[in-house]
MARRO-737838 format. One record per residue: z, y, x of N, C-alpha, C in turn. Coordinates in steps of 0.1 Angstrom, whole numbers, plus 5000, padded with zeros to 4 digits. Example, Ala and Ser with C-alpha at 12.3 -4.5 7.8 and 13.67 -1.06 7.14 Angstrom:
2
507849435132507849555123507849675132507149785128507149895137507950005129
! end
This chain:
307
508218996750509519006744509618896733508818886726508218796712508418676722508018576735507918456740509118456744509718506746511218496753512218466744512018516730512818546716512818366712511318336713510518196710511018076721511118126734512118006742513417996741514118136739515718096736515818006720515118066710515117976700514917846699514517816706514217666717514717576724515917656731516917626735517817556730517817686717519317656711519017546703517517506696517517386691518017236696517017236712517417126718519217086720519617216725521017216727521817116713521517196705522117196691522017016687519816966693520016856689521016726698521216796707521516706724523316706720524016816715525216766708524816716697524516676685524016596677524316486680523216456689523016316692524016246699524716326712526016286717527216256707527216386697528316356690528316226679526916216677526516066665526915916669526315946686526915816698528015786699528915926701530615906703531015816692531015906680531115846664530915726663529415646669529815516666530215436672530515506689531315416699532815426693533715526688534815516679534915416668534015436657533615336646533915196652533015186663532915036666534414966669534715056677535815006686537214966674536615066667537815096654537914936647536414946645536214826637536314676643536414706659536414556662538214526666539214606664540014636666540614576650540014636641540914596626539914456619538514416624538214316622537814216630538014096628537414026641535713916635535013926644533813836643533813686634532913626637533213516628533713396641532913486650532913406670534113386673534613486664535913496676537513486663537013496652538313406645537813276646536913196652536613046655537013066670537213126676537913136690539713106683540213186679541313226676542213096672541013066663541912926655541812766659540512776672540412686680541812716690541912806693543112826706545012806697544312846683546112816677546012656679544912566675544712476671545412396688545212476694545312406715546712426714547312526711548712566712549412496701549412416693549912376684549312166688548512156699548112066698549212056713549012146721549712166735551412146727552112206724553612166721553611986712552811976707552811816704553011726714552211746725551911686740553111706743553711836744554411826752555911806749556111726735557311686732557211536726555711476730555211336732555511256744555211386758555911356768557411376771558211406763559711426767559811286761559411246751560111136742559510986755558310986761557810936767558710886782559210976785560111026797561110936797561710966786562910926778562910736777562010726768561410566770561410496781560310576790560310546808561810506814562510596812563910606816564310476814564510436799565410316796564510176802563310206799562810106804563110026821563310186828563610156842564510066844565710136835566910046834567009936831566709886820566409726818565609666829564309706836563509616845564609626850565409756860566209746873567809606867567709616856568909516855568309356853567309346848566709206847566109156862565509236871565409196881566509166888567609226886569109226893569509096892569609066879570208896869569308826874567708836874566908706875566608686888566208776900565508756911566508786923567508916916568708946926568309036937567009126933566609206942566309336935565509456939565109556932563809556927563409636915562009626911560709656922559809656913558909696927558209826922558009926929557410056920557010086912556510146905555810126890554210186897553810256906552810256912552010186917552710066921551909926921551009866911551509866900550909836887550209936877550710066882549810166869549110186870548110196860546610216859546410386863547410466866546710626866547710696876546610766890546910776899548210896893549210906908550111036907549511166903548311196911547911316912546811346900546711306888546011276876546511416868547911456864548011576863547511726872547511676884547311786893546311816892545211716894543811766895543011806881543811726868543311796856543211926853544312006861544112166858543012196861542212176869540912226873539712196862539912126854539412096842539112216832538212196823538012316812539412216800539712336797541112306789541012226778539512236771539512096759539811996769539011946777538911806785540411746790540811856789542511836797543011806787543111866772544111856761543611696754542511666754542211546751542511476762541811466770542311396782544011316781544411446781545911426781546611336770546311386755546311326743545411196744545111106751544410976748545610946760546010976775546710866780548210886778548511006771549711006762549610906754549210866749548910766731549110636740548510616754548010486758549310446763549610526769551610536778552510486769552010586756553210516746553210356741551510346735551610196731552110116748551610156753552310016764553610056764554510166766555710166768556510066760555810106746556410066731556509886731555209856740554909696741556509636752556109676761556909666772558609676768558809776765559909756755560509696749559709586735559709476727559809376736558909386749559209256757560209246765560909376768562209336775563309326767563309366754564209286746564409206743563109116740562708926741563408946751563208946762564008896773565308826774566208976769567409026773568208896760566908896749567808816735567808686747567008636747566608506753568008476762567908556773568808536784570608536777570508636768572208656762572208506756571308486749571508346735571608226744570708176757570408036758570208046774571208126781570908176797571308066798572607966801572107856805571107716802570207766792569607636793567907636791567007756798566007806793565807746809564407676803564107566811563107686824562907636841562607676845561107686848560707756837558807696837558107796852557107676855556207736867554907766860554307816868552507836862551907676861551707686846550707566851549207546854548907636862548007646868548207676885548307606896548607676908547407766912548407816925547607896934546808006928546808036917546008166910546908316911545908396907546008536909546508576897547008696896547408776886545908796877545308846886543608866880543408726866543608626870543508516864544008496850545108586846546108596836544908676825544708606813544408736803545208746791544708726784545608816766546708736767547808736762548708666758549208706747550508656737550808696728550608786720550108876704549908976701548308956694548409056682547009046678545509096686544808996687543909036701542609016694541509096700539909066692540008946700539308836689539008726686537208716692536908706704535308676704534308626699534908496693534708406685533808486669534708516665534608526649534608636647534508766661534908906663535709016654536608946652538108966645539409046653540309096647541209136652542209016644542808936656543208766651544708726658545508696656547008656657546908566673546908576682546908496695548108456698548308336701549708246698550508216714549508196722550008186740549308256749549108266760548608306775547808286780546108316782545008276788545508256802545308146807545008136821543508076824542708236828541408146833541608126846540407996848540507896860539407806858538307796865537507676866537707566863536007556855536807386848536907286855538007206853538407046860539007116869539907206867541507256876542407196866542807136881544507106871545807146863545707106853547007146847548207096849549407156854550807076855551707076847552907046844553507056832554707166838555207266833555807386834557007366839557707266833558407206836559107046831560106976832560306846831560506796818560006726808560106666794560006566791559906586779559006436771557606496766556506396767555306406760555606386743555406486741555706466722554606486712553306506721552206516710550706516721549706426715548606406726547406446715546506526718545506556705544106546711543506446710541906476713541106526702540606646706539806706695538506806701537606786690536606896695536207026686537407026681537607136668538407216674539007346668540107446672540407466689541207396691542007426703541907356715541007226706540407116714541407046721541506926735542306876737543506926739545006876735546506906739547206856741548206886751549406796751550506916750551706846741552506936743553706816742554506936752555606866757556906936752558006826755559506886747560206896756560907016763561507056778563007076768563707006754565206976754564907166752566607186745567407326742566507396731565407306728564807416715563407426718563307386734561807456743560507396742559707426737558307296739557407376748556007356751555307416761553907316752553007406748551607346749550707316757549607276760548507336767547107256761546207376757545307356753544007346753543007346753541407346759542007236769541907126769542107066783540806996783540106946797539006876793539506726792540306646805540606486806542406546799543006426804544306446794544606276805545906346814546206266823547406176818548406206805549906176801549306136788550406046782550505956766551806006765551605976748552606046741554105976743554906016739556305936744556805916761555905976769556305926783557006056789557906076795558506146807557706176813557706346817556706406828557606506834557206506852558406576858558006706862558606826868558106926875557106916878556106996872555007006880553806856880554006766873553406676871551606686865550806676868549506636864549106606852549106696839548906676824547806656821546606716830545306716820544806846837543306866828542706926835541907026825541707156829540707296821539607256817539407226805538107226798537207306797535807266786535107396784534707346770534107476764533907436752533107556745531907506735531107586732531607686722532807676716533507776709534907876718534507876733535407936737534508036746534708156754534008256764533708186774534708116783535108066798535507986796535807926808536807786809538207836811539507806803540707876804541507766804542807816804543507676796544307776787544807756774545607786771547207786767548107856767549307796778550107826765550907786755552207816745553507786751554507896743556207876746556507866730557307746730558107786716559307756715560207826709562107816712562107786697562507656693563007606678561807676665560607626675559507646668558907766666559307886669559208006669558308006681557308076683555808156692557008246703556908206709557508286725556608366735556708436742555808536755555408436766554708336770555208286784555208356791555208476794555508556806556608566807557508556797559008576798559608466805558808406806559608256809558708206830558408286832557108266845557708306857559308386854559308466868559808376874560108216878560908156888559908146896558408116892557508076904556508206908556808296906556108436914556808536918556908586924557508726933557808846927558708906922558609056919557609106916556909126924555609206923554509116917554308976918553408946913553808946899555008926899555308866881555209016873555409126879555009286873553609286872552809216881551309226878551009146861551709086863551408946857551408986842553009046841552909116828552109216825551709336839551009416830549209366830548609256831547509196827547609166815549009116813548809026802548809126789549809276792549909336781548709416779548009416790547009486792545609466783545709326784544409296783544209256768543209326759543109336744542309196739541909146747540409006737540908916743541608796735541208656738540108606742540508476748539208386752539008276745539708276729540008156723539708226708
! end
């Protein structure tokens, strides 16, 4: 009777401790829940405020790209009207020339979302400076063409037979190799092997002959009348004297080299009443639609002189 008295008292301990212990577990699975509910980690308000930080970086983007759109737009318009006036045909895609495939959105989703939001935010920025560039140059254009449409001489490459590839920096502040500077670039790299010939852009007077082995080294620059001159510089021989008539396309000189330049180039100036001009602006009579789209986007493209 006494061992039976001794195991129920036994029972009721364990019992007693077994809700105890369930009820202490509940309590702090409640507690917890309570607490992760009214406070957050240190993990995860650095979760919280990295993701406000995405969503506040995401509506930026995405009213960078409306304004972007918008740009694109106008810009269409001006190419589709300057090609209209100058060539009398239609543009040529813009896919031909851009550096970033169609499907560059599509496949970024599959991306982890930082890589996408940066991603995105570097060729947003890049879209804009070139739009912004591109812009400025078809304004030059459009002044050029309204002020002096009949008398803006018809310059060719003076370099034949070359590639778009061949085109580097032109106009605009560009790193300087030289003196590794961010430095004022005044005309249009055309590289080309040395002792290629240079022709004259188009028909003038010879108004200045420079042998030099300083700066810009040998030049001739010519006066093409209405305001227009045309340089060219690095030459190695120097085929024209000063004061003489040279016609389309005529044999000025030939591409030099020189121990203060990268390559052998020539370099090519436009100036209207002394003022620094694009010569790209002035190039479309001797290339194609499409090449002269390449042409410019090399030229705006490309950040470092060879001079």
């Amino acid at each position: 009777m006494v061992a039976k008295k001794k195991d129920s008292k036994a029972k009721r301990i364990v019992m007693a401790g077994l809700r105890y212990l369930v009820a202490s577990v509940s309590a702090a699975i409640v507690i917890y829940m309570l607490f992760a509910l009214m406070f957050s980690t240190q993990e995860e308000r650095r979760l919280q405020k990295e993701n406000r930080l995405y969503n506040n970086l995401y509506n930026a983007l995405k009213a960078k790209e409306e304004l972007i759109g918008d740009v694109i737009d106008g810009l269409l318009d001006k190419d589709k009207a300057i090609y209209e006036e100058l060539f009398e045909t239609q543009p040529p895609s813009l896919d031909e020339i851009s550096g970033y495939p169609a499907s560059f959105i599509a496949e970024s989703e599959t991306l982890p979302e930082k890589f996408y939001v940066n991603t995105a935010s570097h060729h947003s920025d890049s879209l804009m400076s070139m739009a912004d560039g591109i812009d400025r140059n078809f304004h030059e254009i459009f002044r050029i063409l309204q002020e002096k449409k009949d008398s803006i001489p018809p310059l060719t490459l003076p370099i034949k037979n070359m590639s778009y590839v061949q085109v580097g920096a032109s106009v605009g502040i560009k790193h300087n190799p030289v003196y590794n500077l961010q430095m004022p670039h005044e005309g249009l790299d055309l590289i080309a092997p040395q002792g290629s010939k240079v022709h004259a852009a188009a028909a003038g007077r010879v108004t200045k002959v420079t042998r030099s082995r300083k700066g810009l080294g040998n030049e001739v620059e010519i006066d093409h009348g209405n305001g227009f001159v045309t340089k060219y510089s690095l030459l190695g021989d120097i085929s024209v004297s000063q004061g003489r008539n040279v016609t389309l396309g005529q044999v000025v000189g030939t591409v030099g080299v020189s121990t203060f330049i990268s390559a052998p180039h020539l370099h090519f100036e436009v100036r209207y009443n002394g003022e620094i001009q694009d010569p790209i602006n002035f190039l479309f009579s001797s290339l194609s639609p499409e090449e002269y789209s390449r042409v410019q986007y090399m030229a705006a493209k490309t950040s470092q002189s060879m001079d």
